[in-house]
C-alpha positions, 0 to 999 in steps of 0.5 A: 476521510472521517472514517479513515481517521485512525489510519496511520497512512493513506493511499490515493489511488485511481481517482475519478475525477479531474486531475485539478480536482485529484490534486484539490484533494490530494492537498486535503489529505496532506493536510490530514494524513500522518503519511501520504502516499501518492499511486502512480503519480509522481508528479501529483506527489510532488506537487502535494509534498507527500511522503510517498509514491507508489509504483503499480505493479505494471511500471517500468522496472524499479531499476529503471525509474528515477528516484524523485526528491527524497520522497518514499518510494513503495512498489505494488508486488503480487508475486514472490518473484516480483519480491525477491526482484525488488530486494535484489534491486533494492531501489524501493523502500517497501513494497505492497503485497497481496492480495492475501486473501481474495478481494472483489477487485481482483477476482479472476484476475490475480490469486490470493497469495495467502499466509504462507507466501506472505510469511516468506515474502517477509523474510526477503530482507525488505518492509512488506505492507499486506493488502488484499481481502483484508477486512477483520483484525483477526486477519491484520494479526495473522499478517502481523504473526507473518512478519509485515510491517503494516497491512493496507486496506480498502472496504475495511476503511468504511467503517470508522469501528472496524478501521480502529480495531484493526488499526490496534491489531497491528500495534 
């Protein structure tokens, strides 16, 4: 959390331990997180008052989930296709995108969608946050260049310098 200070919101996503200790947590953040978002959990996000939930990209259709509450809900996509589907629909409020550029945690298992499928996400007609292989503030101004409202990120947190400068990259 020290470390992840200057980001502006924060993702709690696949968590390793308990679910009493998942919501001890969640509660910490929600005390320190300017905007909450809650993975695949809309129970947990409840409980915590977060601002968000975040469907993965394997739910239900967002057609066909029910809105909860009045809080944001995001959409994991990572295909144009999936994009263009949740604008027509538009049942979410953004949606996350990547990866953009190749990212260990989804080596071999998804391609990078690059800039240039970033660019044309973004002209969807529906907020767009990058994620992805993000890891320098070079690339969150390529994103930014492309048209996202934000990017999200995971390795890149680690380090409190990094995080910072990226975080001004985006502004």
């Amino acid at each position: 959390m020290e470390n992840a200070a200057s980001a502006t919101a924060w993702t709690f996503r696949l968590p390793n331990c308990s679910e009493r200790v998942s919501i001890e947590l969640l509660h910490q953040l929600r005390n320190r997180a300017r905007f909450l978002a809650v993975h695949g959990r809309q129970d947990w996000a409840k409980i915590v008052s977060a601002d968000a939930w975040v469907e993965g990209s394997r739910s239900l259709a967002p057609e066909l989930l029910p809105q909860w509450g009045g809080l944001c809900r995001l959409r994991s996509t990572h295909s144009l296709e999936e994009v263009r589907h949740c604008a027509e629909v538009g049942e979410c409020t953004a949606l996350f995108f990547g990866p953009i550029w190749e990212t260990p945690s989804k080596k071999g298992i998804l391609q990078p969608q690059g800039l240039n499928n970033l660019k044309t996400a973004c002209q969807a007609g529906i907020p767009i946050i990058a994620l992805g292989g993000i890891e320098t503030p070079e690339q969150v101004a390529m994103c930014k260049a492309a048209g996202v409202h934000a990017v999200a990120v995971l390795r890149a947190a680690r380090s409190k310098s990094t995080l910072s400068d990226m975080a001004k990259a985006i502004e």
